[in-house]
N, C-alpha and C positions, 0 to 999 in steps of 0.2 A: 336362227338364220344368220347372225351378226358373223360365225365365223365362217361362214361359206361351206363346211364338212362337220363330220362328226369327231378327226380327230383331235383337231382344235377344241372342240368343244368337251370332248373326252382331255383332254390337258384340262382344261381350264378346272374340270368337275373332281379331277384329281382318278379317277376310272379311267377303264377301256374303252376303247372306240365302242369296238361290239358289245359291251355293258349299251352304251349311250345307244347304238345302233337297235339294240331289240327293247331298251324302253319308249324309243319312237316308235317301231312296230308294236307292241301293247298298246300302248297310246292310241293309234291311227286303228284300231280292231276295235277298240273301245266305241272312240269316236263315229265310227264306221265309215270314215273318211282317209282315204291317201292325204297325208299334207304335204311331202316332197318327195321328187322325181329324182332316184337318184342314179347317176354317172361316173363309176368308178368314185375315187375319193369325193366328187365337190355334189353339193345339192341345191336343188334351186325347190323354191312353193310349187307346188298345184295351183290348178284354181281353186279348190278349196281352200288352202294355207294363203293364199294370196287373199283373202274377200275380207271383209271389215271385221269379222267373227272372227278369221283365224289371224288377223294381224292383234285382234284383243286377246287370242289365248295365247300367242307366242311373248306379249306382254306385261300379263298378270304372272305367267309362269318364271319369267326372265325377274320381275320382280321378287316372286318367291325364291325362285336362287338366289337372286341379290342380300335379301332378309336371313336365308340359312347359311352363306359365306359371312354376314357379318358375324353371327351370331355366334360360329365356329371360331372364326379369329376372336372373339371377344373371350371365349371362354380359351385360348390358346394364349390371352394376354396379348393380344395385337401385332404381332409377329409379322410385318408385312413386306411379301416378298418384294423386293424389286424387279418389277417387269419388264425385261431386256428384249427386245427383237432387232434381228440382225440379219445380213447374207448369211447363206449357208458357208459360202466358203471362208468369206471370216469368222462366223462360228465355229467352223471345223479346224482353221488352219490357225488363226493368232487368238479367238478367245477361250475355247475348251481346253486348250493345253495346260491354261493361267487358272481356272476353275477351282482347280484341289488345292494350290496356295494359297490364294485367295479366301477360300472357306476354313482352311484351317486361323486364321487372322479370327482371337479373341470375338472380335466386335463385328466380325464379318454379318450381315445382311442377308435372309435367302432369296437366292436369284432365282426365277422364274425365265427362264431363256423359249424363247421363243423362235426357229429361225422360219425365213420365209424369205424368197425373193421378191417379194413385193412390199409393199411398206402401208403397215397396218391403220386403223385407224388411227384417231389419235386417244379414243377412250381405252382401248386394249394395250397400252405399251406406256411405260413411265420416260424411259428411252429407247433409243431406234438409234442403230449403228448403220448406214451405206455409206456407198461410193455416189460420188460426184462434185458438182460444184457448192451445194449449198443452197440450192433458191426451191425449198420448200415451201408452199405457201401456207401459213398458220405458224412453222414451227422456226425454232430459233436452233442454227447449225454453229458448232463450231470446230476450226478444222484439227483433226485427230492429228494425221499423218498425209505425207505424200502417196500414192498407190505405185508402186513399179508395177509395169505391163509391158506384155511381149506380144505385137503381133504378130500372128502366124498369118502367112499366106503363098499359095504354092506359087513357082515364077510361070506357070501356066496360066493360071487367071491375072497374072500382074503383065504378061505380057500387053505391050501397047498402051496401059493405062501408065498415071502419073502416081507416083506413091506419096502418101502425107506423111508426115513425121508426127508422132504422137508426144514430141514434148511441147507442141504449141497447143494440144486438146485440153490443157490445164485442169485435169482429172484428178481428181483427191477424195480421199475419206476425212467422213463429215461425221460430227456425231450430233442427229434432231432432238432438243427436246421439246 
């Protein structure tokens, strides 16, 4: 449940969604229990995955992957990817391009890129790249770059109203860790 979907979770296990998607349905036939209701990509508990039983099985279980991820890196020699999450459009637009030079670099590190408009927890990301001022609370920001931005708005809705100038919104890219 920690990633809110399957295909996070399907990244994270290194499968497909629909891999992870019908060993929950096995699972849930097993059990003879529905545990989540699910809504195009996101899923939330039932009441049964919600009740003390299934917050213990999503638990123990989430421990046993923890147990076979170590186990795997250990026998991979420890190879630990760095966990990057980021805007999508800084993803796409200034860090993917940098990716393939990057990895070819010797000593390079594997990155585990994660992107998401929203800003993960802090157990799932080693670093977190957005936009803003910086006043996350728990994490420590420091500023990357300035963001240029272009408001668009048509002069039909701007009629009558007062326009702001967005060099005083003091808007920058931050990087949390």
């Amino acid at each position: 449940m920690r990633h809110g979907n399957f295909t996070r979770a399907a990244a994270e296990l290194g499968v497909t969604p629909t891999a992870v998607s019908l060993r929950i349905r096995d699972l849930e036939a097993d059990l003879g229990a529905e545990l989540f209701h699910r809504s195009g990509p996101r899923i939330a508990a039932t009441e049964a995955g919600a009740t003390e039983a299934g917050a213990a099985l999503a638990g123990r279980i989430g421990e046993a992957l923890d147990q076979i991820r170590l186990a795997v890196e250990a026998f991979r020699g420890g190879d630990h990817a760095l966990r990057v999450t980021c805007a999508p459009t800084f993803g796409m637009r200034w860090l993917a391009p940098r990716l393939a030079r990057y990895h070819a670099l010797p000593d390079a590190v594997p990155i585990a890129l994660d992107v998401a408009a929203e800003l993960r927890s802090r157990e799932d990301f080693d670093v977190a790249v957005r936009t803003g001022l910086g006043a996350w609370r728990g994490f420590q920001a420091t500023a990357l770059f300035a963001v240029e931005a272009t408001p668009m708005l048509s002069p039909a809705l701007l009629a009558g109203r007062q326009a702001v100038l967005a060099g005083g919104l003091g808007f920058a890219a931050a990087a949390a860790v």
